[in-house]
C-alpha positions as CSV (number, residue, x, y, z in Angstrom):
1,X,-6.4,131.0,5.3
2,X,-6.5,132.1,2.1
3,X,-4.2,130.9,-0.5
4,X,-2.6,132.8,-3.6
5,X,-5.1,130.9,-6.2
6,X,-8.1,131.0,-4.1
7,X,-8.4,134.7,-6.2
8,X,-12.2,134.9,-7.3
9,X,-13.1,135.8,-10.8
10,X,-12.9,139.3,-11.9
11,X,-16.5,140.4,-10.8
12,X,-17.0,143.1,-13.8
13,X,-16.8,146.8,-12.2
14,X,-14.0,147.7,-9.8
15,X,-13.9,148.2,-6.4
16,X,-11.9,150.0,-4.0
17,X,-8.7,148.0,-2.4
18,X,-9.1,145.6,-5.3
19,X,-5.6,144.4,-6.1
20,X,-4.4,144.3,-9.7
21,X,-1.1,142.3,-11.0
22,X,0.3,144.0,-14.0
23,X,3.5,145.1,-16.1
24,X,4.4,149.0,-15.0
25,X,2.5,151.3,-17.4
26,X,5.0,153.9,-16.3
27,X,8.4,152.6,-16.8
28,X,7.6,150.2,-19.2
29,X,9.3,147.3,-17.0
30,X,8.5,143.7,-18.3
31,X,7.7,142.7,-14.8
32,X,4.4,142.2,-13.2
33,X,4.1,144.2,-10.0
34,X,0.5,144.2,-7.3
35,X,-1.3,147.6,-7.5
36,X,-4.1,148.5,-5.0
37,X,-6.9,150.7,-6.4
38,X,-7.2,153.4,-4.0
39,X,-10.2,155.3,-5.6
40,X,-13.4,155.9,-3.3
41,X,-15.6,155.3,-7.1
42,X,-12.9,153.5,-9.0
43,X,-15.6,152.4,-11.8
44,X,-17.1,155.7,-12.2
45,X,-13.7,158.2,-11.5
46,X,-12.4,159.1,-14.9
47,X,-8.4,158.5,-13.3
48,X,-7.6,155.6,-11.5
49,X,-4.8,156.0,-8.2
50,X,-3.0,153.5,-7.6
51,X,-0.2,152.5,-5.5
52,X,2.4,150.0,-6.2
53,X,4.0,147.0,-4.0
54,X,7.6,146.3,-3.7
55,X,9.4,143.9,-2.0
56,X,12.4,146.2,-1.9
57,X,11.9,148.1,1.7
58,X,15.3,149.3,2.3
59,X,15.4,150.5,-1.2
60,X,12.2,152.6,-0.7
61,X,13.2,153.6,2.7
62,X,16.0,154.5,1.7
63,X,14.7,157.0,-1.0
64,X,12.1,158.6,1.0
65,X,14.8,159.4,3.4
66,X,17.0,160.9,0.3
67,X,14.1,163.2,-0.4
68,X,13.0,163.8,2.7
69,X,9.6,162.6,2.6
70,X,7.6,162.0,6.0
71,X,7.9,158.0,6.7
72,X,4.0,157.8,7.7
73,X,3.4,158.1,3.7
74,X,4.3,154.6,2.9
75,X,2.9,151.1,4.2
76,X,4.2,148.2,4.6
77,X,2.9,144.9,5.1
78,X,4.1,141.6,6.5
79,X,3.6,138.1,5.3
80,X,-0.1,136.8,6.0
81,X,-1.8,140.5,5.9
82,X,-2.0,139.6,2.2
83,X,-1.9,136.1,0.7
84,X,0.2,137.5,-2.4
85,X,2.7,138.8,-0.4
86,X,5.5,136.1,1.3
87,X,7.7,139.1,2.4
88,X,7.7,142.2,4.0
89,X,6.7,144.3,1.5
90,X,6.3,148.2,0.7
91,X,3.9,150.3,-0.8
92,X,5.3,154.4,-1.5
93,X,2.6,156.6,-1.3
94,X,4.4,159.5,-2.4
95,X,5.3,157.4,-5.9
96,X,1.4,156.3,-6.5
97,X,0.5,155.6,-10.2
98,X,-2.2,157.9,-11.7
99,X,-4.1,157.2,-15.2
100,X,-7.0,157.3,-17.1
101,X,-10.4,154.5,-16.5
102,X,-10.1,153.5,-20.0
103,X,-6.6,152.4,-20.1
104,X,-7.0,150.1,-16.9
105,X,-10.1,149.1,-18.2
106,X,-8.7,148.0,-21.6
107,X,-6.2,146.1,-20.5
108,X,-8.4,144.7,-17.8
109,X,-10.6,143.3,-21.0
110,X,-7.6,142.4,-23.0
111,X,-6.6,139.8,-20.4
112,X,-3.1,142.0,-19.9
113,X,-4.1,142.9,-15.9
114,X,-5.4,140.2,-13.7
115,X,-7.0,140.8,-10.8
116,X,-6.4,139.5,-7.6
117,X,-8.5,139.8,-4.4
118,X,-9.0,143.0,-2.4
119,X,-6.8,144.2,0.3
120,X,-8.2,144.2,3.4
121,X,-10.3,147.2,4.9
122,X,-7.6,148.0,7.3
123,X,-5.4,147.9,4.8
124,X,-7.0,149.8,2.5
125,X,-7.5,152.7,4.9
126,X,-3.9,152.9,6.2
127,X,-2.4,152.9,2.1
128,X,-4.9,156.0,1.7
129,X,-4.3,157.6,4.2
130,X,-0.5,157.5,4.0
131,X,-1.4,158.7,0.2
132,X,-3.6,161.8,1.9
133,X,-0.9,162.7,4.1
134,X,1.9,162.9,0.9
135,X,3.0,166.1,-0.5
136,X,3.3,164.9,-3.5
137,X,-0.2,163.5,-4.5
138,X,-1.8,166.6,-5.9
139,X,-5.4,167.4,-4.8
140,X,-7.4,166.8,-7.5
141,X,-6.3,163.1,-7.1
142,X,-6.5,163.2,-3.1
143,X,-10.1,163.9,-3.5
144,X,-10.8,160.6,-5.7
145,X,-9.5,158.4,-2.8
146,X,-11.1,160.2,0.1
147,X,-14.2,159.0,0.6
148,X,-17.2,160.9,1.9
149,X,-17.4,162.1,5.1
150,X,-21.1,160.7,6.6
151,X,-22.6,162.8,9.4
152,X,-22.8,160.4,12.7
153,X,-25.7,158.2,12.9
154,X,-25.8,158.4,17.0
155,X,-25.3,162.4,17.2
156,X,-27.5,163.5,20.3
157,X,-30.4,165.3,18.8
158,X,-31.6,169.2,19.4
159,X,-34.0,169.5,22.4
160,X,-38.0,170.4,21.7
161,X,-37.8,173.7,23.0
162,X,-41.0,173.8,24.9
């Protein structure tokens, strides 16, 4: 198993599902929190979407409820689906962070975001697509975290007409 500071060194470029542990950007609260990128292109995309883990389920439960948001837009995770995370824990997909590259990469370079290791792929895909299926992540945003749809490699082929 994995253990919390068995976290590789940042490898230079970001990835999608890597995990960042930072201070909120947005609310300007002292306290480090665990991000997940959720781009498809996260070193390329000019905006970075991220969503934000909380240990506080109720809490979160409890406000998607208040405004009515569909539960299927947030994730949560149990101890041992990531080595960070000792308790349940919650990630609103309806409350993801948006903002520009160069800002995350800044403080990336300034030492003021560590990175951690990347969620898993399963884990990955059920944070965006809980993010997809919120009303309130606009489109232009949706679009950076879907990725590309690939035509199927097995598709039965057109007959020769003879």
């Amino acid at each position: 198993m994995t253990r919390p500071g068995d976290d590789p060194p940042f490898p230079g470029n970001l990835v999608p599902g890597f995990v960042l542990h930072m201070v909120d950007l947005r609310h300007q609260d002292p306290k480090y929190h665990f991000y997940v990128i959720l781009n498809e292109k996260p070193d390329t995309d000019p905006w970075l979407v991220i969503a934000m883990a909380t240990s506080k389920v109720d809490k979160v439960k409890a406000h998607m409820t208040a405004r009515k948001l569909p539960p299927d837009t947030a994730v949560e995770l149990q101890p041992g689906e990531y080595p960070h995370f000792s308790q349940p824990t919650i990630f609103n997909c309806n409350d993801v962070d948006i903002f520009p590259m160069a800002t995350i990469k800044g403080r990336l370079e300034d030492g003021l975001v560590q990175y951690r290791r990347c969620v898993s792929p399963e884990v990955l895909q059920r944070l965006r697509e809980a993010a997809l299926k919120s009303p309130t992540l606009e489109p232009k945003y949706q679009k950076l975290i879907r990725p590309p749809v690939q035509a199927p490699s097995d598709a039965p082929k057109p007959a020769d007409p003879a």
